[in-house]
BARO-449047 format. One line per 5 residues: their letters; for each residue x, y, z of N, C-alpha, C, O. Coordinates in steps of 0.02 Angstrom, whole numbers. Layout:
// BARO-449047
a	X,Y,Z,X,Y,Z,X,Y,Z,X,Y,Z  ... .
END
This chain:
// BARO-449047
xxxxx	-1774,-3988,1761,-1811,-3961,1704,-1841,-3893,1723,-1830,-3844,1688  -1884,-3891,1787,-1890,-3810,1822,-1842,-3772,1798,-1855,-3734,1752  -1795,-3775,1816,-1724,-3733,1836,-1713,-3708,1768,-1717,-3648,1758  -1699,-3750,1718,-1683,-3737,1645,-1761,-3712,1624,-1760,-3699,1563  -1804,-3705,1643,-1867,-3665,1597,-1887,-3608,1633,-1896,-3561,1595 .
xxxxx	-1896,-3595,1689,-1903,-3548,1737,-1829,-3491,1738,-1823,-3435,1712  -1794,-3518,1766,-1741,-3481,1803,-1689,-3475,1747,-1672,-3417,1738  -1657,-3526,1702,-1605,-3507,1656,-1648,-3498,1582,-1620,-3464,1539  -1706,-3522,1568,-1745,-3508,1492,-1728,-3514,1448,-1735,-3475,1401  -1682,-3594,1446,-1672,-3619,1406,-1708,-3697,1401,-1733,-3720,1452 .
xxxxx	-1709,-3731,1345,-1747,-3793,1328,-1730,-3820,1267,-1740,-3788,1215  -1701,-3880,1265,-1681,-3897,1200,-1752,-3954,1177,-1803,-3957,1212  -1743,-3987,1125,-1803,-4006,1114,-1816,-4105,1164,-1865,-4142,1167  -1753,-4111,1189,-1779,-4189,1244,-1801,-4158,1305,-1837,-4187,1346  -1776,-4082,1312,-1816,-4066,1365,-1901,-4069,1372,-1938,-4092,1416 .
xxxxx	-1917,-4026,1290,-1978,-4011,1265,-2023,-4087,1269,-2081,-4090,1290  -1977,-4153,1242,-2018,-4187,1259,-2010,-4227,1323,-2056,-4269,1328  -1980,-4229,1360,-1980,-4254,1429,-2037,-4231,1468,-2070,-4267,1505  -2051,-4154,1454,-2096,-4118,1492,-2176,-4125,1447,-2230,-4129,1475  -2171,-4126,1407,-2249,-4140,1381,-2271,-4222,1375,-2327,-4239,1394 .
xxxxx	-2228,-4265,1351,-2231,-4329,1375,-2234,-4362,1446,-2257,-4419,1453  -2212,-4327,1493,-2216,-4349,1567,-2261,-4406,1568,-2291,-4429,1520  -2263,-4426,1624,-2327,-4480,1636,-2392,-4458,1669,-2439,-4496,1681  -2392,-4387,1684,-2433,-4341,1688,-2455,-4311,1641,-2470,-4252,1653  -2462,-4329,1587,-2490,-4316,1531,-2527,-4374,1487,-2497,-4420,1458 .
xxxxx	-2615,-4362,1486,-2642,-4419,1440,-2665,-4403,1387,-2700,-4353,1380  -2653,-4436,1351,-2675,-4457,1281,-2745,-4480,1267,-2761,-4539,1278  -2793,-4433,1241,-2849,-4469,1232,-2876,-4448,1160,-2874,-4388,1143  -2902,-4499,1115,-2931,-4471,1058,-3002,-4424,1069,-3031,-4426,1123  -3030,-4375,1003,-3081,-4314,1021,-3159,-4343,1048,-3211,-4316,1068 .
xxxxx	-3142,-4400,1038,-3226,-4441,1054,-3212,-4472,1109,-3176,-4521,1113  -3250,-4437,1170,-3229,-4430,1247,-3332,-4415,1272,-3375,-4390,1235  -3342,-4445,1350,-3398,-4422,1360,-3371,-4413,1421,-3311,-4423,1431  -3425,-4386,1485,-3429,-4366,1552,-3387,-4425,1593,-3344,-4402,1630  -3393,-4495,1591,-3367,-4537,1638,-3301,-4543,1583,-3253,-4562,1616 .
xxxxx	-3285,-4534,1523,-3218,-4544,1496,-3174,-4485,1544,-3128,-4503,1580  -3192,-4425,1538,-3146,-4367,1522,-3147,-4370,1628,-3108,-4333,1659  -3179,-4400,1653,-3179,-4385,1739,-3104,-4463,1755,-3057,-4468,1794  -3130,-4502,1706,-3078,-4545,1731,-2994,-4521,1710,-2942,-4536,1740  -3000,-4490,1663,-2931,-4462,1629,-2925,-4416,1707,-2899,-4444,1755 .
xxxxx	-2952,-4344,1710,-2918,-4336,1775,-2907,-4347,1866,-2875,-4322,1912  -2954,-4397,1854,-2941,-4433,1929,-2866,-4476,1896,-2821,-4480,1937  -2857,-4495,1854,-2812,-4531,1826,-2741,-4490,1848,-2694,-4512,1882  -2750,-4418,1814,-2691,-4368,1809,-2680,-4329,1881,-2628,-4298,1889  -2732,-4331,1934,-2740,-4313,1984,-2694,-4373,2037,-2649,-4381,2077 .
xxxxx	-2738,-4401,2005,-2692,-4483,2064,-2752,-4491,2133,-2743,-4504,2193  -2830,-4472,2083,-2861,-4488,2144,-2906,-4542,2114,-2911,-4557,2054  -2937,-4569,2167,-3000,-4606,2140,-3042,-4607,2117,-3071,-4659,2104  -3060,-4554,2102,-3115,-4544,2057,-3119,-4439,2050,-3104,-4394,2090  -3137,-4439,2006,-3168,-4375,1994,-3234,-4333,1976,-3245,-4346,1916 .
xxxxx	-3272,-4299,1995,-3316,-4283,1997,-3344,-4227,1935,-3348,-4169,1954  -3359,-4238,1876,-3378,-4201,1847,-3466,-4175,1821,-3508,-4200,1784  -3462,-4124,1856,-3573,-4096,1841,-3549,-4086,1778,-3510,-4043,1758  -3579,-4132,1746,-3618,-4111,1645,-3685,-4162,1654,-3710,-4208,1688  -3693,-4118,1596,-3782,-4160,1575,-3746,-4220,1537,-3687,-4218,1518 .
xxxxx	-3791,-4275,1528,-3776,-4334,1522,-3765,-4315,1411,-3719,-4343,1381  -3803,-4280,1382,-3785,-4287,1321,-3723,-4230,1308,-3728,-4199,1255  -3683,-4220,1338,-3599,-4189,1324,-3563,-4236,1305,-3572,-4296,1310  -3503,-4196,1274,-3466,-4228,1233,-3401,-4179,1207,-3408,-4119,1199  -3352,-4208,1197,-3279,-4188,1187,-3265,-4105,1215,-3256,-4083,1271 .
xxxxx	-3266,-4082,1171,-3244,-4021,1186,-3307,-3975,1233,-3295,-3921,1260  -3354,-3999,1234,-3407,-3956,1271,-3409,-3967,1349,-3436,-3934,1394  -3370,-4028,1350,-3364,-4040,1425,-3297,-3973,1470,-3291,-3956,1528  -3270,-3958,1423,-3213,-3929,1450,-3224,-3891,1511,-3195,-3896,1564  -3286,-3840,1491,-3309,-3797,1554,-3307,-3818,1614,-3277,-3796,1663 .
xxxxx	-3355,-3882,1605,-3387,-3926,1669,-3298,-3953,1696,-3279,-3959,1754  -3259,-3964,1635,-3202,-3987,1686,-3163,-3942,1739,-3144,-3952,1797  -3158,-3874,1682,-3133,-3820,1719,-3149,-3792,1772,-3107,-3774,1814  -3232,-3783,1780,-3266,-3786,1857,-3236,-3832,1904,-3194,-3811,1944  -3246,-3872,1903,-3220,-3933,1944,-3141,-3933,1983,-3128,-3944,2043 .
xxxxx	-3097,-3920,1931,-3044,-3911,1936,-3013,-3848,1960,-2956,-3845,1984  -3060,-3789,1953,-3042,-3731,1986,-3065,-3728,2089,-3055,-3683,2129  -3099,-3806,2101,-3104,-3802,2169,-3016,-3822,2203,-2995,-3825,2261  -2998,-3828,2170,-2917,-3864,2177,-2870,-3818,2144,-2815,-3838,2128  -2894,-3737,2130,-2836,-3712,2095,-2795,-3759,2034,-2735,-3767,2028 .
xxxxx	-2839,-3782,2000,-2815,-3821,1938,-2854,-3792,1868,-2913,-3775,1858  -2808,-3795,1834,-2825,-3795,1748,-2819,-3845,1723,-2767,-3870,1746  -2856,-3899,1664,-2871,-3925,1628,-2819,-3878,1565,-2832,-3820,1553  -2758,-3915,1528,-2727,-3904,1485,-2730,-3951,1429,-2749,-4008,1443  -2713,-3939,1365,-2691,-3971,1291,-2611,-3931,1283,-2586,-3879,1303 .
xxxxx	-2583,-4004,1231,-2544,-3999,1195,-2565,-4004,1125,-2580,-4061,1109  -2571,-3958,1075,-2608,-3970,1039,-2572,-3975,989,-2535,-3931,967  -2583,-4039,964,-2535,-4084,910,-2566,-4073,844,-2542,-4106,798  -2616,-4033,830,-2659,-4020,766,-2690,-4111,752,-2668,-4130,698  -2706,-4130,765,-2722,-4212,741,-2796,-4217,795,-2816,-4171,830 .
xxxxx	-2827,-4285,789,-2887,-4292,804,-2878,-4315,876,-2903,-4367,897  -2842,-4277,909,-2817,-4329,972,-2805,-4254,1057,-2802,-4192,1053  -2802,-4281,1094,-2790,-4221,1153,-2733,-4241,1194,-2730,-4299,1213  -2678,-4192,1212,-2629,-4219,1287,-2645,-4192,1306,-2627,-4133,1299  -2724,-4219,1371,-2713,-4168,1417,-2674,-4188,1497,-2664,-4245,1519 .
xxxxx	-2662,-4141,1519,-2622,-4112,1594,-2657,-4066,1622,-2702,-4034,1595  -2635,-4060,1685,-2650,-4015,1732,-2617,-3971,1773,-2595,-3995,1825  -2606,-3905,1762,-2561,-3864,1808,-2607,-3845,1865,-2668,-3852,1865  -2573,-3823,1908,-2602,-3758,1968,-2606,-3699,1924,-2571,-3690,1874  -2664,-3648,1954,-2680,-3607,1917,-2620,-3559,1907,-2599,-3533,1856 .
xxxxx	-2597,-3556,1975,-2542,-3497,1945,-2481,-3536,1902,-2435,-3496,1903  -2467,-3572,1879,-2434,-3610,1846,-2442,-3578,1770,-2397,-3575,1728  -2496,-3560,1765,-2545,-3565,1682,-2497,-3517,1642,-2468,-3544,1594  -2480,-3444,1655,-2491,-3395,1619,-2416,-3401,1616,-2397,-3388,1559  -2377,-3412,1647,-2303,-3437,1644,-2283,-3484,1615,-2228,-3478,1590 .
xxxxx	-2317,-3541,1608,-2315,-3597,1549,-2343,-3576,1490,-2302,-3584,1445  -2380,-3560,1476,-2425,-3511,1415,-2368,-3486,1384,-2343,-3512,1334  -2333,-3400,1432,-2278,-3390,1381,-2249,-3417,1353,-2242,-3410,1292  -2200,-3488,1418,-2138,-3509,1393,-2148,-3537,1333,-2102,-3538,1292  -2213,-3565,1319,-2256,-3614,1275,-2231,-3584,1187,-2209,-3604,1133 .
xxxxx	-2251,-3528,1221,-2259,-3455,1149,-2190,-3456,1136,-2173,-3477,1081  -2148,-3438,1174,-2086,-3431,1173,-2039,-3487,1121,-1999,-3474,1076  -2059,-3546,1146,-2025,-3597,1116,-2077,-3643,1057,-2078,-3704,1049  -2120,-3589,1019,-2153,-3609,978,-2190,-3688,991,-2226,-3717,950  -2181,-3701,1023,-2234,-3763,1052,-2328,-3743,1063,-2333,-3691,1096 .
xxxxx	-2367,-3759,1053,-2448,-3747,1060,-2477,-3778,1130,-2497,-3836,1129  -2479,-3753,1171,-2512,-3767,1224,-2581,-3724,1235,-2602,-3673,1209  -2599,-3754,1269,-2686,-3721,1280,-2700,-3728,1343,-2674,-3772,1377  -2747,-3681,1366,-2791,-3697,1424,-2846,-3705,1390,-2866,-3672,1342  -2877,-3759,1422,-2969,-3779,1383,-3009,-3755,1410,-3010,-3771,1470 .
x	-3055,-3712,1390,-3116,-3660,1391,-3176,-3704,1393,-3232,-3679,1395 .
END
């Protein structure tokens, strides 16, 4: 799948979903708190736990920062697939990963995000 998105830049659409469906990718609806959104990426990490600093009254999208801190000690981004619906896929690239997935993203009209 590299090879065909990187190097030849092509992608038909089982590619499109092989790669956003992975099993590295979770599914969580927008009503998420501090111990939800830490277990999703210790989950996607494959570690035991994850460590996220927020104040205890955060919530969905306001946590993003606090994730992105966290995740930038690991050269990681916090990503969406953003399906327009009440729901999140998120994943995780390496940072330099981001701006190269971003295009291809653009490219093949698919919505991906990095979360702010």
């Amino acid at each position: 799948l590299h090879q065909r998105l990187i190097v030849d830049e092509g992608m038909n659409e089982g590619d499109l979903a092989e790669w956003l469906f992975h099993e590295n990718v979770f599914h969580h609806d927008w009503k998420f708190d501090a111990e939800d959104l830490s277990e999703v990426l210790a989950d996607l990490l494959e570690q035991e736990s994850f460590e996220l600093a927020a104040p205890d009254d955060t919530y969905g999208e306001d946590l993003f920062p606090f994730a992105q801190q966290a995740l930038a000690t690991q050269q990681l981004r916090l990503m969406n697939y953003q399906n327009y619906g009440d729901s999140y896929h998120f994943f995780v690239l390496p940072e330099y990963q981001v701006d190269t997935v971003l295009q291809l993203s653009q490219r093949l009209g698919c919505d991906l995000e990095a979360l702010v």
